[in-house]
N, C-alpha and C positions, 0 to 999 in steps of 0.2 A: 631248201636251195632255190635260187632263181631260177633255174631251169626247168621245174616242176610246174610253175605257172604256166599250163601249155595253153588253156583256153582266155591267157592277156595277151596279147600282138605287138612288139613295137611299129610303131608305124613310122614315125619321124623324129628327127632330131632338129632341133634349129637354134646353132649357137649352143650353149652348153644346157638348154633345156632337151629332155626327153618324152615323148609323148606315146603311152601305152592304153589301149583301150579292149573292152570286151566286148563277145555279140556282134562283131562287127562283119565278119564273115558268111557268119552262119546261125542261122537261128539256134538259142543255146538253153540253157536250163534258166528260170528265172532268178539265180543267186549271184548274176553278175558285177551288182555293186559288193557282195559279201568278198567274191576270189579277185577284185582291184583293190578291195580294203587288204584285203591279205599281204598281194602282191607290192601295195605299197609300204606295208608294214616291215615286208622282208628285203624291199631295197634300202629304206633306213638303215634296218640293222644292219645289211651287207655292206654296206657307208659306211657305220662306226663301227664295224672293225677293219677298216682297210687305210690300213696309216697310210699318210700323207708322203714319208719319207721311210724308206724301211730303213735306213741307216743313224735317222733320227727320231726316235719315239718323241722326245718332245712337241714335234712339229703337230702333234695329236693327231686325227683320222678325218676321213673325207667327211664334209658334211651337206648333205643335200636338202634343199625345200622340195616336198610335195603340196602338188594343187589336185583335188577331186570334186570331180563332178559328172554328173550324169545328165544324158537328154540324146535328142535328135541329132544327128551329123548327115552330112551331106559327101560324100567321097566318090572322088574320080580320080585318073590321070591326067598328069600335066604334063606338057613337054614332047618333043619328038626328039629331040638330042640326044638329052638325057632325060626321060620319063621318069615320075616318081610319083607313087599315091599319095595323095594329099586328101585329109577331109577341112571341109569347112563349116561356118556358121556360129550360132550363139554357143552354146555347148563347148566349143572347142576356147571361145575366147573367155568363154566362165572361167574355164579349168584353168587357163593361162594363170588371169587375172590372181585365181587365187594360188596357185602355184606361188607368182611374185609377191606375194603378202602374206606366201606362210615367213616361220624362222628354221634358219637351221636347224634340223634334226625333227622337223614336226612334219605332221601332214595334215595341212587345212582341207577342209571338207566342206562341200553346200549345204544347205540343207533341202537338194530336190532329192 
């Protein structure tokens, strides 16, 4: 289940993309590209089983792109209105990048 992922964080959402990261807190075990592999594995599946319409099975199941990757971020808050942590840098627009040029139901990976 997704809520077992305790040491992946969502951090932000922007537009219908979702961005989860590890290590980010707190120094953590060295297997943190292994439990975001994981964690990405297990949002897929949680995607294809979650119809689109429960009154229409036809309509088939939600289908997500994953983008992965790993590296350096940079994270502060922004805002006095409404504050929100934000990380930046190359890392974060890798992940994007390949997020947008995985396919439905796959998860593109870097190879750092």
């Amino acid at each position: 289940p997704l809520h077992t992922h305790t040491l992946t964080r969502a951090v932000e959402t922007i537009g219908d993309a979702y961005m989860a990261v590890a290590n980010l807190h707190k120094k953590q075990e060295d297997d943190h590209a292994q439990r975001t592999a994981c964690f990405a594995r297990a949002l897929v599946d949680a995607a294809n089983h979650t119809p689109v319409d429960l009154e229409d099975a036809s309509k088939g199941t939600v289908q997500i792109r994953v983008g992965f990757h790993s590296g350096p971020v940079v994270a502060t808050v922004v805002g006095k209105m409404n504050p929100r942590y934000c990380l930046f840098g190359d890392t974060v627009n890798t992940a994007s990048r390949m997020e947008s040029n995985s396919q439905a139901g796959r998860i593109l990976c870097s190879s750092a």
